[in-house]
N, C-alpha and C positions, 0 to 999 in steps of 0.2 A: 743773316739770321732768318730763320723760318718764319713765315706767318702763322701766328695762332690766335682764332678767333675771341673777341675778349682781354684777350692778354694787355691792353691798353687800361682797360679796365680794375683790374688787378693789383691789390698793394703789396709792396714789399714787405718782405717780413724779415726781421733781425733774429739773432739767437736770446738774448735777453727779454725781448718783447713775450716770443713763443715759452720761454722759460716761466716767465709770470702767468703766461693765462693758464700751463699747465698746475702750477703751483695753486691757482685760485681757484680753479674747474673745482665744482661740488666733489665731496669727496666720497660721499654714496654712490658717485657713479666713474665707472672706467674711465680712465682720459679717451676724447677721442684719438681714433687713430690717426685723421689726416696732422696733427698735430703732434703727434711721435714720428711719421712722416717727415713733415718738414723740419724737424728739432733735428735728427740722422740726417737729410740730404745737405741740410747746414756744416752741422758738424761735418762730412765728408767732403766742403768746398763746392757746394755748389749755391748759386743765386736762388730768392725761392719768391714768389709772389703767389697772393691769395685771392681768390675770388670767393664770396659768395653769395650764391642765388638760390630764396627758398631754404629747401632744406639743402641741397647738394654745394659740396665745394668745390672748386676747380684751382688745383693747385699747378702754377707753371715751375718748371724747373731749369734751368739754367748752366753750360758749364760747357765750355771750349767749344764756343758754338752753336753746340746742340741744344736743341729746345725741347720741352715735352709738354704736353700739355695731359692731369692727370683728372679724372672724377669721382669724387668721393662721395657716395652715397650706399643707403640703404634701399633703395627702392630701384628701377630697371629706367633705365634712361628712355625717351623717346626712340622711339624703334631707326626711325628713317635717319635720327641724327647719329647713330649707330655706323647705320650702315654708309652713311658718309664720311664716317672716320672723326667725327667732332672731335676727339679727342684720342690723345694717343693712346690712353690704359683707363682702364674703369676697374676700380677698386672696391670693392662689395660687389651686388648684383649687376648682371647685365643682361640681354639677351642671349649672346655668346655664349660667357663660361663664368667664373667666380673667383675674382682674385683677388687674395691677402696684401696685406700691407708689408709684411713680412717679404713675401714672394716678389712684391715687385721694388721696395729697397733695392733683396739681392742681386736681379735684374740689373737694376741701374748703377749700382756700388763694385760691380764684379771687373 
């Protein structure tokens, strides 16, 4: 298996766990997405661990093998951690470009 930095760090997440905290998330506000994220990569068999630091989450993904390691925020990651590939997909803002939650699921599920 790959190295990914952090990923030692990171707890597992179960599908019942992720089912409650959505059930409990204030209801004035949208679920977050990394958390419909990991509820799908679940249900689709894959492994999921969470990391989080500050405001951003770092969600790894798991499944014959392969590893990913993903970034869930609203704001633009450290530029140079970018462009050293810190992680595999950044999800909200980047420097790069702007990817959905939706977008990269079907990425990964296809």
């Amino acid at each position: 298996m790959q190295f990914k930095k952090n990923y030692h760090r990171a707890k597992g997440c179960r599908l019942q766990k992720i089912n409650k905290m959505i059930e409990n998330y204030p209801s004035k506000f949208p679920t977050p997405k990394y958390l419909i994220f990991i509820k799908t990569m679940i249900e689709n068999g894959w492994r999921v661990k969470l990391l989080k630091i500050k405001v951003s989450k770092y969600v790894f993904v798991l499944k014959n093998e392969k590893i990913f390691k993903i970034r869930f925020s609203n704001h633009k990651p450290i530029h140079y951690k970018e462009l050293e590939n810190d992680c595999d997909f950044y999800v909200g803002i980047s420097h790069e470009q702007v990817t959905t939650t939706e977008q990269l699921i079907k990425k990964l599920t296809q």
